[in-house]
TIVOMI-777606 format. One record per atom (N, C-alpha, C): z, x, y; residue in three letters. Coordinates in steps of 0.02 Angstrom, whole numbers, padded with zeros to 5 digits, always signed. Layout:
N
ZXYala...
***
This chain:
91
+04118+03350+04506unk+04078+03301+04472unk+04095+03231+04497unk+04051+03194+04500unk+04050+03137+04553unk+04050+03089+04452unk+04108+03040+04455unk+04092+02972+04415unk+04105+02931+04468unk+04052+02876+04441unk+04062+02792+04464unk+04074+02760+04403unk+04130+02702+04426unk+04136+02665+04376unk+04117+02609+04385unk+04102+02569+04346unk+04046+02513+04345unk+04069+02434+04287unk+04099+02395+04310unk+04147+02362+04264unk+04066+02328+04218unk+04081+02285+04178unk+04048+02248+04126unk+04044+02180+04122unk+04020+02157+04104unk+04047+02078+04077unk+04092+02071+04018unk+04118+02115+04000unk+04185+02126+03925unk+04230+02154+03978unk+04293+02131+03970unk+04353+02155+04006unk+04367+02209+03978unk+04351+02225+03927unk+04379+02283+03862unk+04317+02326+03868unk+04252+02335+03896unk+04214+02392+03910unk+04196+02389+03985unk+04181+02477+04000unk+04179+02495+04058unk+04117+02545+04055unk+04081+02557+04100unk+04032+02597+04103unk+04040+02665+04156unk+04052+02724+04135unk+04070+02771+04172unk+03999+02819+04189unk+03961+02809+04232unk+03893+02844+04256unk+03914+02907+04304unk+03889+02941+04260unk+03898+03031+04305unk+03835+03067+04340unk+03852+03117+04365unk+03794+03148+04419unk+03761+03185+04379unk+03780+03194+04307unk+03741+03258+04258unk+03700+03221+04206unk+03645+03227+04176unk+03636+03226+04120unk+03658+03236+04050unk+03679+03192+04026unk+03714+03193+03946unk+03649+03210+03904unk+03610+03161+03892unk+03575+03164+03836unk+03503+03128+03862unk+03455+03156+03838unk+03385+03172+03862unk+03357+03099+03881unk+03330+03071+03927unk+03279+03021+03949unk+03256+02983+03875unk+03265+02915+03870unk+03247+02897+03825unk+03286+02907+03733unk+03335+02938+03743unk+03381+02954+03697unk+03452+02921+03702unk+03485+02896+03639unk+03551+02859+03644unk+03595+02873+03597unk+03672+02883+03611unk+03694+02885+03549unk+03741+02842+03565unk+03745+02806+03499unk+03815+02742+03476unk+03869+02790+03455unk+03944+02785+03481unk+03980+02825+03424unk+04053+02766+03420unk+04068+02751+03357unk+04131+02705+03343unk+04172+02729+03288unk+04141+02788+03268unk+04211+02852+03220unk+04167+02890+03221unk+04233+02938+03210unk+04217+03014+03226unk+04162+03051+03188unk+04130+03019+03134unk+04062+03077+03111unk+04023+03055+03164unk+03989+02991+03185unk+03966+02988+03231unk+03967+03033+03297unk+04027+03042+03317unk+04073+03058+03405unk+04047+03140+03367unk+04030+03169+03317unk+04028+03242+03308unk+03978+03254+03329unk+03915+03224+03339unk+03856+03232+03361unk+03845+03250+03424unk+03898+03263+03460unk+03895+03261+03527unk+03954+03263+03550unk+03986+03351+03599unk+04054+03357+03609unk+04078+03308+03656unk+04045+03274+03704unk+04043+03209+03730unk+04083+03156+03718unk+04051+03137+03652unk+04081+03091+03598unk+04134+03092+03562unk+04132+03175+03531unk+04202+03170+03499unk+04275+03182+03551unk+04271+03214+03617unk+04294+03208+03654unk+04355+03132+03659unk+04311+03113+03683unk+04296+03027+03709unk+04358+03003+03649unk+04328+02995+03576unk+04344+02959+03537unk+04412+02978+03508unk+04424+03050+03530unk+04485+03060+03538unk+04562+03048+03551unk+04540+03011+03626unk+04576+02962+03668unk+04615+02893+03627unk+04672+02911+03620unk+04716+02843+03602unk+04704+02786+03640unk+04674+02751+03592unk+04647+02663+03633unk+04576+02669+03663unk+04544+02720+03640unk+04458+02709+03631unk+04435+02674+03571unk+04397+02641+03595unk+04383+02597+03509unk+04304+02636+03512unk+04269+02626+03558unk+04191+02660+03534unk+04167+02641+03594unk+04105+02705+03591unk+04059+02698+03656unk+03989+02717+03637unk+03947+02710+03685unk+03873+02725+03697unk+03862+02765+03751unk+03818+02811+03737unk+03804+02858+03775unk+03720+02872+03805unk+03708+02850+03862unk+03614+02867+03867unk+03611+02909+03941unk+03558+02944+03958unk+03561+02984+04015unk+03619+03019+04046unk+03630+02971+04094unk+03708+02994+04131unk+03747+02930+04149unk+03748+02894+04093unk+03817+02859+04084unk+03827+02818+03990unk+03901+02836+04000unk+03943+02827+03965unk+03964+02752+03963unk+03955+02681+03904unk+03989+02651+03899unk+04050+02663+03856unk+04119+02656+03903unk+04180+02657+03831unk+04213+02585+03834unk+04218+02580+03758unk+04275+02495+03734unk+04304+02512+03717unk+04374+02506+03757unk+04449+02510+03728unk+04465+02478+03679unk+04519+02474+03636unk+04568+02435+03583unk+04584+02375+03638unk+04587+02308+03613unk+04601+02247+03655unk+04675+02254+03683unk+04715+02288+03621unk+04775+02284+03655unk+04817+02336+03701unk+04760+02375+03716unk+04762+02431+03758unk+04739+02399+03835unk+04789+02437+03881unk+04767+02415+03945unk+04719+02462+03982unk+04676+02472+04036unk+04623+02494+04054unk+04674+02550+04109unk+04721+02517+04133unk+04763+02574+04173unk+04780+02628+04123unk+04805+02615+04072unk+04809+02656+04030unk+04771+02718+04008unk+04695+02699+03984unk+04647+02735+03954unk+04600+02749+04025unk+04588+02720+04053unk+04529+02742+04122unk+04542+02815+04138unk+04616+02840+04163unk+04630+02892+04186unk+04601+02952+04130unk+04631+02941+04067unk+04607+02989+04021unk+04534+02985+03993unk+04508+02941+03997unk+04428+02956+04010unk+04417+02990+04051unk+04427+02984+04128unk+04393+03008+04181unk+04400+03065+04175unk+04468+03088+04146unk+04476+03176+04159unk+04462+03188+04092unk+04439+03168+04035unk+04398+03216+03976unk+04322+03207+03995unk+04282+03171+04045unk+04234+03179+04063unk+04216+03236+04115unk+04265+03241+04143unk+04270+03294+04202unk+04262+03366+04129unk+04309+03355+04124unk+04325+03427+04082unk+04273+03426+04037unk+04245+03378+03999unk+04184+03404+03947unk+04147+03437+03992unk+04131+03398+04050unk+04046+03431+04079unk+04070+03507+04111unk+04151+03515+04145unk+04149+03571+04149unk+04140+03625+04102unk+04161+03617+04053unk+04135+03661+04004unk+04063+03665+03971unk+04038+03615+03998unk+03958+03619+03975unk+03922+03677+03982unk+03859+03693+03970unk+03842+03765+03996unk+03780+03739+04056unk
***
């Protein structure tokens, strides 16, 4: 699975765009706690991650915002590989 990462104008969000389809053309989901992140193993995945604060999700990419006082070396790595691993388990 191919991600690009794609910085922001917020030092504290990052946009992670993948080669697969998440969620249908024209469809979005916000998630910033977990009933939200349930809607989508994607999401709760994601929100999982110590020092995710919340993300958005449309087509095939992922915005995630860390906790401010979290560093991006920190959390980047463990995004990248629960994105890997959600879609591998996708069907």
């Amino acid at each position: 699975m191919s991600i690009t990462v794609i910085p922001t104008r917020s030092e504290h969000t990052i946009t992670f765009k993948v080669d697969k389809v998440l969620l249908p053309h024209g469809k979005s989901l916000v998630f910033s706690e977990l009933g939200a992140a349930e809607l989508h193993p994607m999401a709760r995945a994601l929100m999982a991650i110590t020092g995710v604060n919340s993300g958005w999700m449309m087509a095939n990419e992922i915005m995630v915002t860390k906790e401010t006082d979290i560093r991006w070396a920190t959390v980047k790595p463990k995004v990248m590989e629960t994105i890997r691993k959600v879609q591998s388990d996708a069907p």
